[in-house]
Phi, psi and omega in degrees: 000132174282166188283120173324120205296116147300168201213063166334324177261041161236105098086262190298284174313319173313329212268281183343296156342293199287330174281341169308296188286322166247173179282130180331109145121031185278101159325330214245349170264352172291327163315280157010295203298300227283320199283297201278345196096119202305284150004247166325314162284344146307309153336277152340306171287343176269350191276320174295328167319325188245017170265161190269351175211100198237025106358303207275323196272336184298300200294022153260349190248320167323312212291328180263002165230102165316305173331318198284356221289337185295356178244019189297298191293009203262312175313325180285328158331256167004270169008276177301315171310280207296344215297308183302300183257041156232022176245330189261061180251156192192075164327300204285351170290324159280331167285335188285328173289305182314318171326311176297336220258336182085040175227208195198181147209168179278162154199157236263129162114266162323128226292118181116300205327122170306134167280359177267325151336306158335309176311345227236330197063244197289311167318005166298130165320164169277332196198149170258109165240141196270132158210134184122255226241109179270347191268057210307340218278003210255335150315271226263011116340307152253103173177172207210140212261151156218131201214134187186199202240168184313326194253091212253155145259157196321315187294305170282352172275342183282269226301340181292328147323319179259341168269020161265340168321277166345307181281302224287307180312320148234056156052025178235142194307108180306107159269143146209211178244029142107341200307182174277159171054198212311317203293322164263006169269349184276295175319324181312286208316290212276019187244307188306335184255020136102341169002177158200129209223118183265132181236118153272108171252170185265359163278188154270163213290342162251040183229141173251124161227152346264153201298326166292347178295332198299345178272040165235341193264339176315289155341274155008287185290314194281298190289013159103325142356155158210150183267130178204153203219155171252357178253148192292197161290176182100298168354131176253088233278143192233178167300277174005282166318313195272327161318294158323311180319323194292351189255011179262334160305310214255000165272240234310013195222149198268344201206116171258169159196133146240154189293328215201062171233148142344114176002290216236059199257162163319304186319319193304304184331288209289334158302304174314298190292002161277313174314301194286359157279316196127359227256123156303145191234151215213163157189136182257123151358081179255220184253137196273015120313339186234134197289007167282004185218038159263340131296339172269350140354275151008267204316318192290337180288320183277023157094356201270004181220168187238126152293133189235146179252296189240168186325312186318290183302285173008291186294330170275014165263309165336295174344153185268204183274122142100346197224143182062025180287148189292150156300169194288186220206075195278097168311137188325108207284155181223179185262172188067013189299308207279016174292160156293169161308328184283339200266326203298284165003294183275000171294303175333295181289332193317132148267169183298323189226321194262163164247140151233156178302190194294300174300341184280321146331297168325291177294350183262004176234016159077022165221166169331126204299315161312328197267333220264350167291309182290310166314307153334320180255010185240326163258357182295292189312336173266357169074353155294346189213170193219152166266135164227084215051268161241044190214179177233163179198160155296145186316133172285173182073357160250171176247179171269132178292127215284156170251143181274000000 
């Protein structure tokens, strides 16, 4: 039985093909798409598939595409990887499946495509599929990845809860990967505050992993949400694949922070791949004991994340210029904070209960008989210090100020 036939000059249909045939982020097929058209190089890969000298064909397709030659030594490899799945493909069989699922797909060009994808170059999906909300771009215009790790603690799933709240609370759209630990308490925080929340999986989009998450990604979908995958259905999520997934968290998003990681978590990956985009990186604090927070450590040590606490900061790391700045931040006022030094001084030495005179102020506060007059009338004038026969005290009802 023959294979069902691609339709090369559609677009869509091509791109479907190629997540069928390669793995998330093959750079040299991305080259290809970019040089030839999905379409023609699709062409092009089934013809090398099945040629007997296919050298002979790189090296004919380089003389005429100039473009391709940083990837000259690469294609033939590439090739034999694709070879194996470019003989069973059937576009129409996988939209016609997303049909049922009541979803769909992007592609780069098409109306909804996140434009931060773009950024990825040649390692951009060919295509995205969605179910739930398909016009993502219009979500993920505002929005901030929150990513940390699967085996989270109690301390790092609250907080990721209230700073997805927080963003939902100004509207703006939680992305992670659907995963267990930060990842589904940051979707929970922003779908309980009323939210709209994005799930990248490394799977296809109608398979839920992990299998305890599907009533979450269900949520997801019901609040207006969308589930999205660069694998087609079917699709198996593998270590590889959830690597890859991370650098499509950290293009679509204005922002990562992570909440919660390890030395050595995953999370750190989508961060790194927001530094090479260009993307603010954000990373929340824990207690430095604990090796669940050692990687946002990491991060914070080597200058590649801005420590962030609350929603507030999130947002003014996100921000456009000039837009979302955190409020200012007033430390508890104390008393004698708006004194010069010399008054501050003679507060310090004022006791509480006995009054003394001028010389005696002066040594104990280690200035001058002159100065210790002129503060005088200066903390007098502030309701800090009282006449006490021939002598001074502090005011009643103040203390003495703690020292740092």
């Amino acid at each position: 039985m023959n294979a069902p036939q691609t339709d090369v000059d559609d677009e869509l249909s091509a791109r479907v093909a190629w997540s069928r045939v390669i793995e998330p982020g093959d750079g040299v097929a991305g080259e290809l798409v970019r040089t030839l058209g999905a379409g023609r190089a699709l062409a092009w890969a089934r013809s090398a598939a099945t040629s007997r000298d296919v050298p002979m064909l790189v090296k004919e397709l380089v003389d005429n595409e100039p473009a391709l030659d940083d990837v000259r030594r690469r294609l033939g490899t590439a090739v034999g990887r694709w070879a194996g799945r470019l003989a069973d493909l059937d576009p129409a069989r996988d939209l016609e499946r997303m049909q049922r699922l009541g979803g769909g797909v992007l592609h780069p060009g098409s109306v909804g495509w996140p434009v931060g994808l773009d950024d990825l170059g040649p390692t951009a999906p060919m295509c995205l599929w969605v179910r739930g909300r398909l016009e993502v771009s219009t979500v993920l215009d505002r929005s901030i990845a929150l990513v940390g790790a699967r085996a989270s603690t109690s301390y790092g799933e609250r907080v990721a809860v209230e700073l997805a709240a927080g963003l939902a609370a100004h509207s703006t759209c939680v992305v992670s990967g659907g995963a267990y630990g930060i990842d589904a308490a940051a979707h929970r925080g922003s779908l309980a505050a009323g939210g709209t929340t994005v799930a990248l999986l490394a799977g296809g989009v109608d398979r839920a992993y992990p299998v305890g998450n599907a009533p979450l990604l269900e949520r997801i979908l019901e609040q207006g949400g969308s589930v999205l995958s660069e694998v087609p259905p079917g699709g198996v999520p593998s270590k590889g694949r959830f690597l890859m997934r991370n650098r499509l968290i950290a293009a679509v998003s204005r922002a990562t922070v992570v909440v919660e990681a390890a030395w050595r978590s995953g999370a750190l990956s989508t961060a790194n791949h927001a530094v090479a985009l260009l993307r603010p990186v954000g990373a929340v604090p824990g207690p430095v004991t604990s090796m669940a927070s050692a990687g946002c450590h990491r991060l914070l040590r080597d200058g590649a994340a801005v420590c962030v606490t609350d929603a507030a900061e999130v947002l003014e790391l996100a921000g456009r210029a000039g837009e979302d700045l955190a409020p200012e931040r007033m430390a508890e006022a104390r008393e004698g904070d708006d004194l010069d030094w010399v008054s501050r001084r003679l507060l310090d030495a004022l006791p509480g209960r006995s009054a003394v005179g001028h010389e005696e102020l002066a040594r104990t506060a280690g200035l001058s008989v002159g100065e210790v007059r002129g503060a005088l009338g200066v903390l007098e004038l502030a309701g800090l210090t009282r006449r006490v026969g021939a002598g001074w005290a502090r005011s009643v009802g103040r203390t003495t100020m703690g020292r740092s």
